[in-house]
N, C-alpha and C positions, 0 to 999 in steps of 0.2 A: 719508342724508348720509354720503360716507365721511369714515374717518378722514384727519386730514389734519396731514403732519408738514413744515410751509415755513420755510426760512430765508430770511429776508429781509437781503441786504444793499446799504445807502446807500451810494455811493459817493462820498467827497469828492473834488469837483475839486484839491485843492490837493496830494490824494494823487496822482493819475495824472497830474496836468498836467507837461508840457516844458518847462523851461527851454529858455530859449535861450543863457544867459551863467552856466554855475555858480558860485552863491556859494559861497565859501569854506566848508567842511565839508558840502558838498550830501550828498556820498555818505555821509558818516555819518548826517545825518539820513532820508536815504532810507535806510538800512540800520537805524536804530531802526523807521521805519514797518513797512520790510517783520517784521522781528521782532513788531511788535502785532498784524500782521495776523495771524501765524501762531499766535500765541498766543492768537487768540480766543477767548472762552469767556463763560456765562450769568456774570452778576454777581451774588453772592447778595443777596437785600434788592431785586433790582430786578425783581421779577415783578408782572404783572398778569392779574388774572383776565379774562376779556373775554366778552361776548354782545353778537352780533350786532352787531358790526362791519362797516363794509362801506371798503373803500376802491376810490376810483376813481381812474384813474391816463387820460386818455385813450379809450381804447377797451377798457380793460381795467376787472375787476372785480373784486377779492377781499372774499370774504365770509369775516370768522373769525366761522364760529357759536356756537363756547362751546369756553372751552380760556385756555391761560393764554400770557401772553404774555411771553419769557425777550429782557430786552437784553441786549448780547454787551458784553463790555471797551472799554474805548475806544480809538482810534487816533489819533494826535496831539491830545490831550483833548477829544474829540469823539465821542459814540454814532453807531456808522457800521451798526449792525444789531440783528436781534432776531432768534429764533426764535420760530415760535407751535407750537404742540402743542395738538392738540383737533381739533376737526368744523369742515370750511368746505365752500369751492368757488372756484373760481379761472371766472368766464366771459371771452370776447376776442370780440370782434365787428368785425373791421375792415372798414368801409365797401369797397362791390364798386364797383372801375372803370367 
């Protein structure tokens, strides 16, 4: 099994979605978001250790075999990622036409 170092980031709809009619201070608060996003980073106190995980998303597959898992700051007070560090495998099998 290789080593295996994945960021995983959630992406909140309320961050990327279009208004259509700006409210009043829109652009500040999109201008606070984009600052969280860039400011990302491991929260100390919030790790976990992990074996044998598996998540299914679809046609996808990630395996965290053993390695710890680091959540990232939050963005509009909301966990939008983690990083894992340790041993996995990521498999994709998309159904053939």
């Amino acid at each position: 099994m290789r080593s295996l170092l994945i960021s995983v980031a959630l992406v909140i709809p309320e961050i990327c979605a279009a208004q259509t009619v700006p409210a009043p201070g829109a652009a500040s608060a999109y201008m606070d978001r984009y600052r969280e996003l860039q400011s990302l980073a491991p929260v100390p106190g919030k790790v976990a250790e992990v074996d044998h995980l598996v998540l299914t998303r679809d046609v996808a597959q990630l395996t965290l075999e053993h390695g710890q898992l680091y959540f990232l700051s939050p963005v509009g007070g909301r966990t939008v990622g983690a990083v894992f560090r340790g041993s996995g495998a990521f498999s994709f099998a998309p159904p053939v036409p």
